[in-house]
C-alpha positions in Angstrom: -41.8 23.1 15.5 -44.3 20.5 14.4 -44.5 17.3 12.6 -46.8 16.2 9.3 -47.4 13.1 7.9 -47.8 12.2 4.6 -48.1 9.0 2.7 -46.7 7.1 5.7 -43.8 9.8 5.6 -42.2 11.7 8.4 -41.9 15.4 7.6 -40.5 18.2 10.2 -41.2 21.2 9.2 -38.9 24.1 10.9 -38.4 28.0 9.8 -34.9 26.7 8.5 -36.2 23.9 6.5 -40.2 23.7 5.2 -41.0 19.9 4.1 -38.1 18.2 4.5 -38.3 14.4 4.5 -36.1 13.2 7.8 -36.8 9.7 6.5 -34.0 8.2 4.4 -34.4 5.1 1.8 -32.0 2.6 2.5 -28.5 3.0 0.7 -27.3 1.2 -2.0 -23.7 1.0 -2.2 -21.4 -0.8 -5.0 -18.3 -1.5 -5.3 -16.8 -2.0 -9.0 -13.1 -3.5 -9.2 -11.7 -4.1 -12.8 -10.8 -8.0 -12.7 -7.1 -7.1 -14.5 -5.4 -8.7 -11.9 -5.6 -9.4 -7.7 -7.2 -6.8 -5.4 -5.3 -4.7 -3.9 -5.2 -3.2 -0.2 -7.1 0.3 -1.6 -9.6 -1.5 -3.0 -10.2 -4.0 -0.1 -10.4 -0.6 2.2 -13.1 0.5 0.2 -15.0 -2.6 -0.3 -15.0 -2.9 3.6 -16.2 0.8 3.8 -18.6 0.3 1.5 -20.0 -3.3 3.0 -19.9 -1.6 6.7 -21.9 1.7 5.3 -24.7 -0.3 4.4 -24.7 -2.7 7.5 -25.0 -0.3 9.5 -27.7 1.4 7.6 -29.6 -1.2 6.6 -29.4 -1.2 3.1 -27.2 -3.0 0.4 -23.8 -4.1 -0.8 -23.4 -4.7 -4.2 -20.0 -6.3 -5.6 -20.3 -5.2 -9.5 -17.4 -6.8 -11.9 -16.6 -4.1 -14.2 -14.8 -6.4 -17.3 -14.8 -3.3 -19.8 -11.2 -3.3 -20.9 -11.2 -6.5 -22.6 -7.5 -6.0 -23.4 -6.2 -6.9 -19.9 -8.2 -9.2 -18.5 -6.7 -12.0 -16.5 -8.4 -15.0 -16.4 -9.8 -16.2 -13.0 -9.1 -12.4 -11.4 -13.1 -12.1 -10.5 -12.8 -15.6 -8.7 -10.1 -14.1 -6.7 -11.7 -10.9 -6.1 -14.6 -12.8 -4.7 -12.6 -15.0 -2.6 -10.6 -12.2 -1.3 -13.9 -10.4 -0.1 -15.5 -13.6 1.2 -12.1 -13.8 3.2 -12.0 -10.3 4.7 
């Protein structure tokens, strides 16, 4: 087995795999709650998932208020969505 570089890129290069890139871009992970109401326990599980994913990889957390469905949206639900994660 024998290592490569290329463009500042680690490569291994095995008989299994030829030129695979063992260097991964930081993840960007998102999470995308509809603001119809409070959050609930599901989606504060994720969320936390989500948020610990990318601590521990190094990368980011991205909180993205999806306010689609018009219909049923309660005012002030993304201010509570927001103080609910800054809480947990």
């Amino acid at each position: 087995m024998f290592g490569c570089v290329l463009r500042k890129t680690c490569w291994k290069r095995n008989a299994a795999r030829r030129g695979v890139c063992t260097r991964q871009p930081a993840p960007r992970v998102r999470f995308a709650p509809s603001p119809t109401g409070f959050l609930h326990l599901g989606g504060l599980r994720t969320a936390l998932y989500n948020y610990l994913f990318a601590k521990q990889r190094g990368g980011t957390f991205i909180l993205r208020l999806e306010d689609t469905d018009r219909t049923r949206l309660v005012p002030g639900a993304a201010d509570a969505i927001e103080d609910m994660l800054d809480w947990a």
